[in-house]
C-alpha positions, 0 to 999 in steps of 0.5 A: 527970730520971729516964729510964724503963725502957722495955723493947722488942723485940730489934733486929738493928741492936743487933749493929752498933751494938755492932761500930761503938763496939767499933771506935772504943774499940779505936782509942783505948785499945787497948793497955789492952784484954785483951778486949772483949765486947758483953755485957746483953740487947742481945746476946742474939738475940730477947731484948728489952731497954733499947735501950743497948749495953752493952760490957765492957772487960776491963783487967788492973787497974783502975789502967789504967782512968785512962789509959781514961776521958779518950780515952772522954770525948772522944768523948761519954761521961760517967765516972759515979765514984759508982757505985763506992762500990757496985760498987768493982770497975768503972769505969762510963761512959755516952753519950747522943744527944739526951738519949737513953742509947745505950751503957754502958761496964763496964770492969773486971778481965778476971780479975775475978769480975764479968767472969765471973758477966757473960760467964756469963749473957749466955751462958745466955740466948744457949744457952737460949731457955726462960731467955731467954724466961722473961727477957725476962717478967720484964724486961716485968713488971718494967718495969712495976713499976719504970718510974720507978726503974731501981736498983729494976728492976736489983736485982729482976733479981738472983734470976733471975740468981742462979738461972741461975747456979747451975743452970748451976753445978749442971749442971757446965757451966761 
């Protein structure tokens, strides 16, 4: 079954959702954890977005990531290992209740550039309400447009993102 892409109003319960999964992986592979970051839409305030948590692990190689997965899928999330033949560079879990994605684990190299262009963004939109609303348009639009096909509605993201990237870059911000 194909879960559609439903985009809805920000949720201030979104924060605490994130503080709460954040407490309990910390307790379980801490030790391999150099940071930890709420990252996606759901972290930005005011922005709408799919209602599932996203969170990034950031590890100091993608060999620790075997000795993460198994305590993360004894609480509930699923190692989804085919996506690596795309992103090599991440390690992807997700987590459903009653059918229902709630969160999203992207576990990766904490020096990696996949980290960065990520944390990067989010912190665009947090910086920049005229991006973060011209975001969440485009994110309505394209939900639309995409609603039974989540891989279509990802990559028509891409130039957006892309070019908020490199007017960041451009701008000397970084």
């Amino acid at each position: 079954m194909v879960e559609p892409v439903i985009i809805v109003p920000y949720d201030p319960n979104w924060k605490n959702l994130y503080e709460i999964e954040q407490e309990d992986i910390v307790a379980r592979i801490g030790e391999y954890i150099q940071d930890i970051q709420h990252m996606g839409s759901t972290s930005v305030e005011a922005l709408a977005a799919k209602p599932i948590i996203d969170i990034m692990i950031g590890i100091r190689t993608l060999e620790d990531a075997k000795h993460c997965i198994p305590p993360l899928e004894l609480v509930g999330y699923e190692y989804v290992s085919e996506f690596e033949k795309d992103l090599p560079m991440r390690r992807y879990l997700r987590k459903s209740t009653g059918g229902i994605r709630t969160h999203h684990i992207h576990m990766v190299e904490r020096s990696s550039d996949f980290w960065n262009k990520h944390i990067t963004f989010r912190d665009i939109l947090r910086s920049d309400t005229s991006i973060r609303d011209a975001y969440a348009a485009l994110k309505y639009r394209l939900a639309e447009a995409y609603r039974d096909d989540r891989e279509g509605y990802t990559d028509a993201k891409t130039d957006f993102i892309e070019t908020a990237l490199s007017i960041r870059k451009i701008g000397n911000y970084e």
